[in-house]
C-alpha positions in Angstrom: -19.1 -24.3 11.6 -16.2 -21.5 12.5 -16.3 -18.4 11.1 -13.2 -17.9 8.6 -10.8 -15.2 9.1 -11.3 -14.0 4.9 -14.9 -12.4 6.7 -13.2 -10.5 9.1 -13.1 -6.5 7.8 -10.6 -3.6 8.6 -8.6 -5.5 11.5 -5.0 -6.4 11.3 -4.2 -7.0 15.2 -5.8 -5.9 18.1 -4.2 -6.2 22.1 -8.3 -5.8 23.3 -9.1 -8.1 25.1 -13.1 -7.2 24.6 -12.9 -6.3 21.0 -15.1 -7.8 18.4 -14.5 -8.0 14.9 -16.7 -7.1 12.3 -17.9 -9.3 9.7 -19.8 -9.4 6.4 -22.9 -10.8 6.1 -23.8 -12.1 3.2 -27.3 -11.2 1.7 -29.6 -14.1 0.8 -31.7 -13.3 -2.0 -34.3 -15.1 -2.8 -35.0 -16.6 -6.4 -36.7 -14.5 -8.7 -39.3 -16.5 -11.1 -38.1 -17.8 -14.4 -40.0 -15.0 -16.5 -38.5 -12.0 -14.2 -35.1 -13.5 -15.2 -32.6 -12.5 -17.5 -30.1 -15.2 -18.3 -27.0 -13.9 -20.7 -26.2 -16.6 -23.1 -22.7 -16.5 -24.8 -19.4 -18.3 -26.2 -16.1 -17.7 -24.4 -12.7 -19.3 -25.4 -10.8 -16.7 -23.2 -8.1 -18.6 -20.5 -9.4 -21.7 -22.1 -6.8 -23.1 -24.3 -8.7 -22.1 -27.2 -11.4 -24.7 -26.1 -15.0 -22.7 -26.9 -17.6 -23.0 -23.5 -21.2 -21.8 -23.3 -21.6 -19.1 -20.5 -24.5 -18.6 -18.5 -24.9 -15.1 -16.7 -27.1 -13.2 -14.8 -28.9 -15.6 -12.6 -30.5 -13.9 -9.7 -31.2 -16.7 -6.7 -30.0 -18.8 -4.8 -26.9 -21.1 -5.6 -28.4 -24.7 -5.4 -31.4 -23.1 -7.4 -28.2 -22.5 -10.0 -26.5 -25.5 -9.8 -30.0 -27.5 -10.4 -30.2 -25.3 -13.9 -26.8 -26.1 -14.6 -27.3 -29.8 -14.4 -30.2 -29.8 -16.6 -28.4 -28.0 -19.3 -26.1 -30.3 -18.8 -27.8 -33.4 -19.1 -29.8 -31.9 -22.1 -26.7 -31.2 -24.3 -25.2 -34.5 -23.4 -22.1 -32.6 -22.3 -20.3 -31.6 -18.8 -19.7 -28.5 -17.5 -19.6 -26.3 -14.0 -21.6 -23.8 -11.8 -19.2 -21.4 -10.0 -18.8 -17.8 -9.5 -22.8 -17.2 -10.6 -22.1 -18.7 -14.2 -23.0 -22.0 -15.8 -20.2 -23.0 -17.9 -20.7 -25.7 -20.3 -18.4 -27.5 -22.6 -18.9 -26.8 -26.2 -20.7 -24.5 -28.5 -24.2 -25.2 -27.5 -25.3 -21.1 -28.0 -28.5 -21.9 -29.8 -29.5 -25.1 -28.0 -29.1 -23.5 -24.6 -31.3 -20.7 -25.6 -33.9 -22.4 -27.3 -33.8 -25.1 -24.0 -34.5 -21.8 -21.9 -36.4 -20.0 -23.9 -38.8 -23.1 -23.4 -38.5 -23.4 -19.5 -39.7 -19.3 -19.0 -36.8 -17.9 -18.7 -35.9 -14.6 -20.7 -32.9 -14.8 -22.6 -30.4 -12.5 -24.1 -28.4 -13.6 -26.8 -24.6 -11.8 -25.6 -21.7 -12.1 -28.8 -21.4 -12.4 -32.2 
């Protein structure tokens, strides 16, 4: 697959014929284990239409590690939701459920909010 033009850094044009661009790489970091985690659990109606959503933070891994979190949370509240950006969002206020779901999986959890 090419290489987009957003990872290109510092270069507007350039008449060089021999000149490479410089890219960033991106770091892959490994999954830490459930008990070294520290997963932020809180409500957020912000940009939402006043529609409350449970918010997921802090997950340190690897992003299909992520999204397979996020779709068991999902499945055990019965409710949709989304992985992107590093967050699980899901629909609802399910605040205490989530926490109690990962409390029970390992994880370490941090109740964020009122």
């Amino acid at each position: 697959m090419a290489k987009s033009k957003k990872e290109r850094i510092n270069v507007v044009y350039s008449t060089n014929p021999n000149f490479s661009y410089q890219e960033e790489e991106e770091e892959v970091q490994d999954t830490l284990s459930k008990n070294q985690q520290k997963l932020y659990v809180s409500i957020d109606k912000k940009q939402r239409a006043g529609k409350e959503v449970t918010l997921i933070e802090g997950f340190i891994g690897l992003e299909e590690d992520l999204k397979e979190l996020g779709k068991v949370l999902k499945s055990k509240c019965g409710v949709g939701g989304t992985v992107k950006d590093g967050e699980i969002i899901i629909q609802g206020n399910f605040r205490d459920k989530i926490i109690e779901l990962l409390k029970k999986e390992g994880y370490g959890v941090i109740r964020k909010g009122g």
